[in-house]
N, C-alpha and C positions, 0 to 999 in steps of 0.2 A: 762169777763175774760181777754181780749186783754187789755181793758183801766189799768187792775192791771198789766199787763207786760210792757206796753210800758208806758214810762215814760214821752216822751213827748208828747207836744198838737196833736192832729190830728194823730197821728202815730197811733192806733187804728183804724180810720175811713179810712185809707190809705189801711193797707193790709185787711180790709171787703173789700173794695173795689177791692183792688187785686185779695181775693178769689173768688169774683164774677163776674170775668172781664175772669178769668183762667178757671170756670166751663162751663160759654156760651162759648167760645172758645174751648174749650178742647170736648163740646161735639160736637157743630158744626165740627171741626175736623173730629170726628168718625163721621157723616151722611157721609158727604162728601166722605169720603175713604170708609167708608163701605157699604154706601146704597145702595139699589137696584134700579136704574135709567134706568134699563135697559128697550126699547121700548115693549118688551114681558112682561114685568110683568104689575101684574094688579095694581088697584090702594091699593086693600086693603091691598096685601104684601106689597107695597112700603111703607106703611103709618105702617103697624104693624111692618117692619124692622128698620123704624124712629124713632118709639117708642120705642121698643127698645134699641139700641145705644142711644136716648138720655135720658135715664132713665139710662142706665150703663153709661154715661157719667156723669152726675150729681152723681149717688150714690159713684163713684171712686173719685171723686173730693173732694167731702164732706168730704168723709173719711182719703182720704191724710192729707188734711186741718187739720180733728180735729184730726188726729192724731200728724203731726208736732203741732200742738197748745199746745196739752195734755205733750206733750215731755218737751216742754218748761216751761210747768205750773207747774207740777210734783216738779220740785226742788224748786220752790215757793211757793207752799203747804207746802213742807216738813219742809224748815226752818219756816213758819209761825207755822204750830203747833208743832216744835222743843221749840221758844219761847214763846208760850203759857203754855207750859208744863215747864218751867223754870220760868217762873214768877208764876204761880201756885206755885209749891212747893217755891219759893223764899215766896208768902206770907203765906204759910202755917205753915212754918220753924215759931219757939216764937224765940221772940228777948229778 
């Protein structure tokens, strides 16, 4: 879907890359700020709170992502089968 919006070379392979550079960051982020590090916890809440956050980290990412994606595709769907539907009836129309 990216290679049919972006028109030039590599611009596709650029923001994959961007989304996947924004999701390990963005979840790393939340461990960091939200984890539980504290010297009293045990291991296996630290490890189920990590999980956690980085499951809601990734699932929020994703979703940002395919939704600005879906946004931008949306109006390129629409004129593609605007012109489909125009060249249909254009051959269907006798001459």
């Amino acid at each position: 879907m990216l290679r049919g919006l972006c028109d030039a070379e590599g611009t596709a392979e650029f923001w994959i890359r961007c989304a996947t550079l924004l999701a390990v960051t963005g979840t790393l982020l939340l461990v960091m700020v939200f984890g539980d590090f504290d010297s009293g916890a045990t291991l296996v809440d630290a490890l189920r709170r990590v999980l956690f956050l980085t499951m809601t980290g990734v699932f929020v990412s994703v979703a940002l992502i395919s939704r600005n994606v879906w946004n931008q595709a949306r109006p390129a769907a629409a004129a593609r089968a605007v012109a489909a539907a125009v060249e249909a009836v254009t051959l269907a129309r006798p001459q």
